[in-house]
C-alpha positions in Angstrom: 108.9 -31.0 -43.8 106.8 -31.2 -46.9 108.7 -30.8 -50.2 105.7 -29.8 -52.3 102.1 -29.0 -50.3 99.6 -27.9 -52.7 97.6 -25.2 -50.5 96.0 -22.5 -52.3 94.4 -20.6 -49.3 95.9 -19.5 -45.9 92.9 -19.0 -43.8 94.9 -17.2 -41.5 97.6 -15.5 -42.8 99.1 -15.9 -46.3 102.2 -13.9 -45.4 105.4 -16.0 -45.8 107.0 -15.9 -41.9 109.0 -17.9 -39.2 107.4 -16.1 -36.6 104.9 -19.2 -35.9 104.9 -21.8 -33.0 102.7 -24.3 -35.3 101.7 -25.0 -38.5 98.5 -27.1 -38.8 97.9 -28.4 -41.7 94.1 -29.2 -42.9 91.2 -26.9 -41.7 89.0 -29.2 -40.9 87.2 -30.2 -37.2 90.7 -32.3 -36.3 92.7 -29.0 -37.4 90.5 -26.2 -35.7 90.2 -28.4 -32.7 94.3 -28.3 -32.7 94.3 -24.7 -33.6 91.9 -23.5 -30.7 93.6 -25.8 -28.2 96.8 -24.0 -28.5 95.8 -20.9 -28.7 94.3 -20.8 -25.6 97.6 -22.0 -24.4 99.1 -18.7 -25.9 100.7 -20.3 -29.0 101.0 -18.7 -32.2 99.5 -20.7 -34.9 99.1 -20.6 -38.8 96.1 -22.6 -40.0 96.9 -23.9 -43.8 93.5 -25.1 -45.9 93.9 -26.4 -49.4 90.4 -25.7 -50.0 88.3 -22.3 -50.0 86.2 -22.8 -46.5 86.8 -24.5 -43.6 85.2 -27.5 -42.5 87.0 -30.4 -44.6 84.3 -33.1 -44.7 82.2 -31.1 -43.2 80.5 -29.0 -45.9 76.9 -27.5 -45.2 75.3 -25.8 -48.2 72.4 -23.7 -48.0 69.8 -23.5 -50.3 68.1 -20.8 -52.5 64.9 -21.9 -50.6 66.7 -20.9 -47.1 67.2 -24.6 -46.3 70.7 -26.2 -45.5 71.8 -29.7 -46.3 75.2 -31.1 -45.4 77.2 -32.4 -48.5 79.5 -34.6 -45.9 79.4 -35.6 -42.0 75.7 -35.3 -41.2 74.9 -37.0 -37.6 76.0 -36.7 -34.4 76.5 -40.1 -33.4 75.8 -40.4 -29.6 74.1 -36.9 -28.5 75.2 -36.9 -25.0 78.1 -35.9 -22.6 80.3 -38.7 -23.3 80.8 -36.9 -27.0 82.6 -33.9 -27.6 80.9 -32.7 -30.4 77.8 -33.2 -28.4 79.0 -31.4 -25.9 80.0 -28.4 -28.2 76.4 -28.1 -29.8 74.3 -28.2 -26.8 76.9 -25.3 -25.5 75.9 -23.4 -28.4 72.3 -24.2 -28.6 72.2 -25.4 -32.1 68.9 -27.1 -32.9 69.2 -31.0 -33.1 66.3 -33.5 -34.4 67.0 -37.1 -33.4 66.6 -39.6 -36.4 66.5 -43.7 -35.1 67.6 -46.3 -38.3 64.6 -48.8 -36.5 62.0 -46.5 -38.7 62.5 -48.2 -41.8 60.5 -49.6 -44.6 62.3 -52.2 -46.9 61.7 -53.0 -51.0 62.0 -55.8 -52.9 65.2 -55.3 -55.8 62.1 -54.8 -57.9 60.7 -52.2 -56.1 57.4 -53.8 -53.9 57.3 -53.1 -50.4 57.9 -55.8 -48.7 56.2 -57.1 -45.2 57.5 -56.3 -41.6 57.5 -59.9 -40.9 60.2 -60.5 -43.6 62.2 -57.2 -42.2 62.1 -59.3 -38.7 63.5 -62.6 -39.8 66.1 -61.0 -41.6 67.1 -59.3 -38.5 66.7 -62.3 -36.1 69.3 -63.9 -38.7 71.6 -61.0 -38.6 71.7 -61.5 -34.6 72.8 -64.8 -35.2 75.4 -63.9 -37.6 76.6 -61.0 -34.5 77.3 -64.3 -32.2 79.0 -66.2 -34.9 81.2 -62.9 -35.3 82.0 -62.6 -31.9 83.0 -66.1 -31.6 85.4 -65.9 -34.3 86.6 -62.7 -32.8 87.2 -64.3 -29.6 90.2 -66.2 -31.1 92.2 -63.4 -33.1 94.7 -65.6 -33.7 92.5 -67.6 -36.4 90.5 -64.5 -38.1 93.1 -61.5 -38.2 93.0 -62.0 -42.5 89.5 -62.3 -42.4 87.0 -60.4 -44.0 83.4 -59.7 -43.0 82.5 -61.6 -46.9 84.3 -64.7 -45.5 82.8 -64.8 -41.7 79.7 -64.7 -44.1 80.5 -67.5 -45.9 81.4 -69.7 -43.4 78.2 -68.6 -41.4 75.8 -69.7 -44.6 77.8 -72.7 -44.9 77.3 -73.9 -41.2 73.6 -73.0 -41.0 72.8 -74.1 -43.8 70.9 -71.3 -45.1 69.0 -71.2 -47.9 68.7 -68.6 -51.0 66.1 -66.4 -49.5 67.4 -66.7 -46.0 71.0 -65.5 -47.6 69.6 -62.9 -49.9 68.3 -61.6 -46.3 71.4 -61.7 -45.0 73.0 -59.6 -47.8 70.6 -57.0 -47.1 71.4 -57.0 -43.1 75.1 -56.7 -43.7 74.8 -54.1 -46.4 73.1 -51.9 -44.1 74.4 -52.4 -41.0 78.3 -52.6 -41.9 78.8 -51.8 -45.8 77.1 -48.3 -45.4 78.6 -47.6 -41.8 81.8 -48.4 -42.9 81.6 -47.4 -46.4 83.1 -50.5 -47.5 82.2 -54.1 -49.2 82.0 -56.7 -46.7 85.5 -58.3 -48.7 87.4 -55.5 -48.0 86.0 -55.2 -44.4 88.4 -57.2 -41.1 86.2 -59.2 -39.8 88.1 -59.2 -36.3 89.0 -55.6 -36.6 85.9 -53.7 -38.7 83.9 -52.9 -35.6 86.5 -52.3 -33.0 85.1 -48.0 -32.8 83.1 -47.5 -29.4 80.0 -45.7 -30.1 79.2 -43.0 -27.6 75.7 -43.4 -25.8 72.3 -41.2 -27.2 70.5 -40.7 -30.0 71.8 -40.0 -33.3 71.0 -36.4 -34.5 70.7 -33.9 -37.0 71.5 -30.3 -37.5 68.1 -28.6 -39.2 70.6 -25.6 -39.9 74.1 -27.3 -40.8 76.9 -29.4 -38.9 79.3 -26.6 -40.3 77.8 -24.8 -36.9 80.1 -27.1 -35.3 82.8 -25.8 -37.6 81.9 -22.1 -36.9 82.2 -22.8 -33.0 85.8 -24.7 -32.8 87.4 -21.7 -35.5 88.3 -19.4 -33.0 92.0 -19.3 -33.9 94.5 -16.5 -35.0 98.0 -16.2 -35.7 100.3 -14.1 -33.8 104.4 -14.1 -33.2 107.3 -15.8 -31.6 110.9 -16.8 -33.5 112.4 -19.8 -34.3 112.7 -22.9 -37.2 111.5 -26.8 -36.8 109.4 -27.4 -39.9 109.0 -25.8 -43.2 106.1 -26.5 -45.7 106.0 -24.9 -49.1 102.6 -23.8 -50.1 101.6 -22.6 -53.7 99.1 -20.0 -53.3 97.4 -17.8 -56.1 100.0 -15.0 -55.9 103.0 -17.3 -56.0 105.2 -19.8 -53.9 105.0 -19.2 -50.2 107.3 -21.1 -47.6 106.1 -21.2 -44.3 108.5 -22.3 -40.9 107.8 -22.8 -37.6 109.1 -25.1 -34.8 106.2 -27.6 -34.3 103.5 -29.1 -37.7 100.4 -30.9 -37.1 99.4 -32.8 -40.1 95.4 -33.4 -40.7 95.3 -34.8 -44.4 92.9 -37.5 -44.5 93.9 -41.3 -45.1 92.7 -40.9 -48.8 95.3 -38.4 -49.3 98.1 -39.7 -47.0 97.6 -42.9 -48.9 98.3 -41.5 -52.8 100.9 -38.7 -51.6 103.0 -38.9 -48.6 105.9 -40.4 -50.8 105.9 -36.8 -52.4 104.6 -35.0 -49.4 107.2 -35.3 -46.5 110.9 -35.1 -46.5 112.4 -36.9 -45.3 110.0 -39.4 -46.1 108.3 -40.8 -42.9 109.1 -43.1 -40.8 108.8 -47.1 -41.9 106.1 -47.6 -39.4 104.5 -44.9 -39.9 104.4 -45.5 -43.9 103.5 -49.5 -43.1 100.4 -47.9 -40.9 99.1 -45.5 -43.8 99.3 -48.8 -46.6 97.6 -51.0 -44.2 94.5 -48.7 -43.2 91.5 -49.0 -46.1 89.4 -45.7 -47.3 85.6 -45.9 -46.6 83.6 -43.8 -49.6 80.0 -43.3 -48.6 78.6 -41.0 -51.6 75.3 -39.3 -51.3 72.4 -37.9 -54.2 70.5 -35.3 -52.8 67.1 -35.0 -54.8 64.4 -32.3 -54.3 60.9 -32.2 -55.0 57.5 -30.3 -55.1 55.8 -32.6 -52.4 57.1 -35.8 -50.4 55.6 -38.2 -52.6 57.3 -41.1 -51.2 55.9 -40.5 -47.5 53.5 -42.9 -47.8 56.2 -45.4 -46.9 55.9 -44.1 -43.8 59.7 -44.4 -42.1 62.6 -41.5 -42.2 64.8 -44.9 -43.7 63.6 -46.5 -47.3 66.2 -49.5 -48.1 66.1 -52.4 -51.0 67.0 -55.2 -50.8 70.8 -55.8 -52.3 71.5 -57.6 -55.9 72.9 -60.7 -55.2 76.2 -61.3 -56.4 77.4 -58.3 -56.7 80.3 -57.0 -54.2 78.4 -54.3 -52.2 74.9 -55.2 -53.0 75.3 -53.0 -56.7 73.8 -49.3 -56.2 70.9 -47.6 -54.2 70.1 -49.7 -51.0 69.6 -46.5 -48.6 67.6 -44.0 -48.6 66.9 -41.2 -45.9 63.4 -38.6 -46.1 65.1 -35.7 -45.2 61.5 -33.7 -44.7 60.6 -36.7 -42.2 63.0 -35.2 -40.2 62.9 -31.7 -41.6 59.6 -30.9 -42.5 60.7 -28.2 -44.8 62.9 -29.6 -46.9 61.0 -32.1 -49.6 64.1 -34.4 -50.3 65.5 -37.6 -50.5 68.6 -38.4 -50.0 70.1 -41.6 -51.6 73.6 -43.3 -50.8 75.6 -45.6 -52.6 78.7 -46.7 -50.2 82.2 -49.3 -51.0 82.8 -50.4 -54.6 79.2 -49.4 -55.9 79.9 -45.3 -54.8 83.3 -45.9 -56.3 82.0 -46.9 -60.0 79.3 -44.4 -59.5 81.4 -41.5 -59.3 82.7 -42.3 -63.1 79.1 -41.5 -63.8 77.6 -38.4 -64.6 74.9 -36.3 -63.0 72.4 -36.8 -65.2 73.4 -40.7 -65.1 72.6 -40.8 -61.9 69.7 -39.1 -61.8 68.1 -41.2 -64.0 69.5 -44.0 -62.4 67.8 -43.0 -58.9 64.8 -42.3 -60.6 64.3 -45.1 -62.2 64.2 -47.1 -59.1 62.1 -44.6 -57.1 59.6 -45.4 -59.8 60.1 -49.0 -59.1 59.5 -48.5 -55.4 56.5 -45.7 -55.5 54.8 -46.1 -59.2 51.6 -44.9 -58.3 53.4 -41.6 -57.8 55.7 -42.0 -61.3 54.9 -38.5 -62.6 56.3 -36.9 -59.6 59.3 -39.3 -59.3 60.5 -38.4 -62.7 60.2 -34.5 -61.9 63.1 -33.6 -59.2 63.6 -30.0 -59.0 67.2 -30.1 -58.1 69.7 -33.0 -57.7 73.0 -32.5 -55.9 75.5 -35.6 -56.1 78.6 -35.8 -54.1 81.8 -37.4 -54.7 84.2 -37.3 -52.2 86.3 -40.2 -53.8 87.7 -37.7 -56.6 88.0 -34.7 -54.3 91.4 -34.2 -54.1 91.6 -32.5 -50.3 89.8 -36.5 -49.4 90.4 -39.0 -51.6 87.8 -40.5 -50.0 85.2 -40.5 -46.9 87.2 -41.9 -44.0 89.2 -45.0 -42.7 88.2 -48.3 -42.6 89.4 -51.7 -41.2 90.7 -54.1 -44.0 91.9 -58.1 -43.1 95.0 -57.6 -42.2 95.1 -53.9 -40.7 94.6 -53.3 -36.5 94.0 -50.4 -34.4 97.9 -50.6 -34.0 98.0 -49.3 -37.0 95.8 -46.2 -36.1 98.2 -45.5 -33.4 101.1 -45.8 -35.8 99.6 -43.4 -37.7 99.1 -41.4 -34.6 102.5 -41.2 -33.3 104.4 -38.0 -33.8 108.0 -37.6 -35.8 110.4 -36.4 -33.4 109.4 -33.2 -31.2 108.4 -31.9 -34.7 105.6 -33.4 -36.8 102.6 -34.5 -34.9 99.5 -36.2 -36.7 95.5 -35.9 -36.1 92.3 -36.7 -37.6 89.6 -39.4 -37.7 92.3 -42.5 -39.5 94.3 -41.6 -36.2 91.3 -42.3 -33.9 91.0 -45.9 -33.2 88.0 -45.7 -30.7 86.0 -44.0 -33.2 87.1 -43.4 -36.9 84.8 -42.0 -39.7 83.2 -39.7 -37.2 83.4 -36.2 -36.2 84.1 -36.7 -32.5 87.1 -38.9 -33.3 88.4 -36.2 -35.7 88.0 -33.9 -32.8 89.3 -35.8 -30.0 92.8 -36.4 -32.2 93.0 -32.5 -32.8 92.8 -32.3 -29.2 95.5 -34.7 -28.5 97.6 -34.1 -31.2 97.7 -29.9 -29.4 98.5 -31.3 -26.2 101.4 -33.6 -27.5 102.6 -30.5 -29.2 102.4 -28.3 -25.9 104.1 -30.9 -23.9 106.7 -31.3 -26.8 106.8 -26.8 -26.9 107.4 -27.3 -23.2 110.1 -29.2 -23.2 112.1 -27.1 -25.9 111.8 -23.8 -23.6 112.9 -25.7 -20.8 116.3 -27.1 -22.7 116.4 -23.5 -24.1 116.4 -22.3 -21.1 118.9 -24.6 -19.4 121.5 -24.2 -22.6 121.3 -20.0 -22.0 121.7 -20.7 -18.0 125.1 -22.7 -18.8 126.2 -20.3 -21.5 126.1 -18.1 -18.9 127.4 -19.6 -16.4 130.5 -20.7 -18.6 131.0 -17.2 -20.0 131.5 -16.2 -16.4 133.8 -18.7 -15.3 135.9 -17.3 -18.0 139.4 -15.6 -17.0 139.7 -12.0 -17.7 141.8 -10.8 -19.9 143.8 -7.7 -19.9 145.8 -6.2 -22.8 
């Protein structure tokens, strides 16, 4: 399959071998999800990771102080029994603390806080602007190469709204679709940005890590059978290493499928399947972690701190959200601020200590009579999973133009051979966990059904082999 995969770690096995009934390719929740499915089917299967841990965007990080914050996926979106991942943490009894976006304070772009009456006519507008959206997706036919940013416009322009009422409205959409969908509202489908179905509960957090979740699906091993179907070349640190097997599941994130797959599979894929991977977008939702002696900025009150968004500027410019990790977590003093779409793009040219000044600077805008302690973070961790070369990004989005089609597309397996999984191939629920999960799931069932089917025609070759060899006509010298 792949003329050039640049793996530097087996997490399995690093032995070169075409003793392997699938190779699946990423270590992340879609891949371990795939991995464990089929081995508890009895298939043999090599686990190839690029990085040095498991998890892919799911990275949890423990602190020197014994606390753990997580780098990528963070919530549990819908704790109940209609999510998987839900599921899998109750099973395990890993410690969840529900957070609810409601609790939230809101600040003026220059850094006053700003009454709850004003928070509530901003979201009685946004309500309005949730009809007009449904309307226009009502009629596909007239919004498919529409964005979010022009359902806007057209909205302002038929109510009439005036220059507070649309600054409010900037604020609303920022934080309800720019950071969900990590994404500017013009880069955003407006028929097609929201088509995910949430699952029902709370939204949760893991006090001690989502890479729990991790930990509980990696219970796979290799082990041997014989045949050929799919090669991928790996480099690893002690050389070139070529690995065969009959079946692949691919798990590379949209990011990556998007600035390699020319170089990555040959024969190159299929049209469709390359027509899928243009049209799908990549979400970047970037977070600075910053820790502190004592919560100073508590007195807000609310687990969510936003600002309002600069007008004018696609995404609303940097720092709108803000999350109290110790309103949550009472041990852990931090903040945590995100920048999401074009903003988290230019901010990861920037350097730490940019950014950290940058953040400060408008935490002292929002809390000066606490300026001392603003300017005095004991750590600062920034994340940048646009330049990470195992994600080129956070997760897929919706652009004008694109459909869930092309989710499925991207779905759909290559022969009997190459099957595909992760959170771009989920179209009831990219960018989160569960969908990554649910894919890895389906994509080891396709490949059991597809494993299936080969014995069988194995089986029914060998039984006319047989039978021919024995209508044969004995010879006698």
């Amino acid at each position: 399959m792949a003329d050039d995969i640049d793996v530097t770690r087996s997490l399995i096995d690093q032995r070169a071998t075409d003793d392997i009934d699938v190779l699946v390719l990423g270590a992340g929740i879609a891949g371990l999800a795939a991995a464990a499915a089929l081995r508890e089917h009895g298939l043999s299967v090599l686990l190839v990771e690029g990085r040095d841990r498991i998890g892919g965007r799911i990275h949890s990080v423990q602190l020197q102080s014994g606390s753990t914050i997580d780098l990528g996926a963070s919530w549990i979106h819908g704790n109940s029994s209609s999510n998987p991942v839900a599921v899998i943490a109750a099973a395990e009894g890993l410690q969840l603390v529900a957070t609810d976006a409601r609790e939230n304070s809101l600040h003026a772009r220059t850094g006053q806080l700003l009454a709850t009456s004003v928070k509530q006519q901003h979201e009685l507008l946004f309500q309005k602007f949730e009809s007009y959206l449904e309307q226009l997706q009502d009629d596909s036919s007239t919004c498919k190469q529409l964005s979010v940013a022009d359902a806007q416009k057209a909205f302002v322009q038929q109510q009439g709204l005036s220059t507070e009422q649309q600054h409010g409205l900037d604020f609303m959409i920022n934080t309800r679709i720019e950071q969900e969908y990590g994404a500017d509202a013009a880069d955003l489908s407006a028929l097609w940005f929201d088509a995910d179905e949430p699952c029902d509960g709370d939204d949760v957090l893991f006090p001690a890590g989502y890479s729990q979740v991790v930990q509980a699906v990696a219970r796979c091993s290799s082990s041997s059978s014989s045949s050929s179907g799919v090669t991928v070349h790996a480099e690893t640190p002690s050389g070139s290493v070529a690995f065969t097997a009959r079946h692949a599941i691919v798990t590379f994130p949209i990011g990556v499928l998007k600035a390699q797959h020319s170089r990555l599979f040959e024969p190159p894929l299929p049209a469709a399947k390359q027509a899928a991977i243009a049209n799908l977008g990549v979400g970047l939702l970037d977070k600075v972690f910053l820790f502190y002696q004592h919560p100073f900025w508590e007195r807000a009150g609310t687990a969510w701190i936003n600002r309002m968004p600069q007008q004018g500027v696609p995404g609303g410019g940097r720092w709108q959200e803000w999350f109290s990790a110790s309103k949550s977590l009472p041990q852990l003093p931090a903040l945590v601020a995100f920048n999401c779409g074009s903003p988290a793009w230019q901010a990861e040219r920037d350097s730490d200590e940019q950014l950290t000044q940058q953040v400060t600077d408008v935490l002292v805008s929002m809390f000066p009579q606490a300026a001392a302690a603003a300017k005095s973070p004991t750590q600062v961790i920034v994340t940048r999973w646009g330049t990470d070369p195992f994600s080129l990004g956070s997760y897929a989005m919706m652009p004008p133009g694109s459909s869930p089609a092309d989710m499925a597309a991207l779905a759909a397996p290559v022969s009997d051979v190459l099957f595909f999984a992760g959170e771009a191939m989920s179209a009831a629920n990219q960018g989160t966990v569960h969908g990554a999960y649910a894919t890895g799931q389906d994509a080891a069932q396709a490949v059991l059904q597809a494993h299936k089917q080969r014995q069988q025609q194995q089986q029914q070759q060998q039984q006319e082999a047989q039978l021919e060899s024995a209508a044969l006509p004995l010879q006698v010298a």
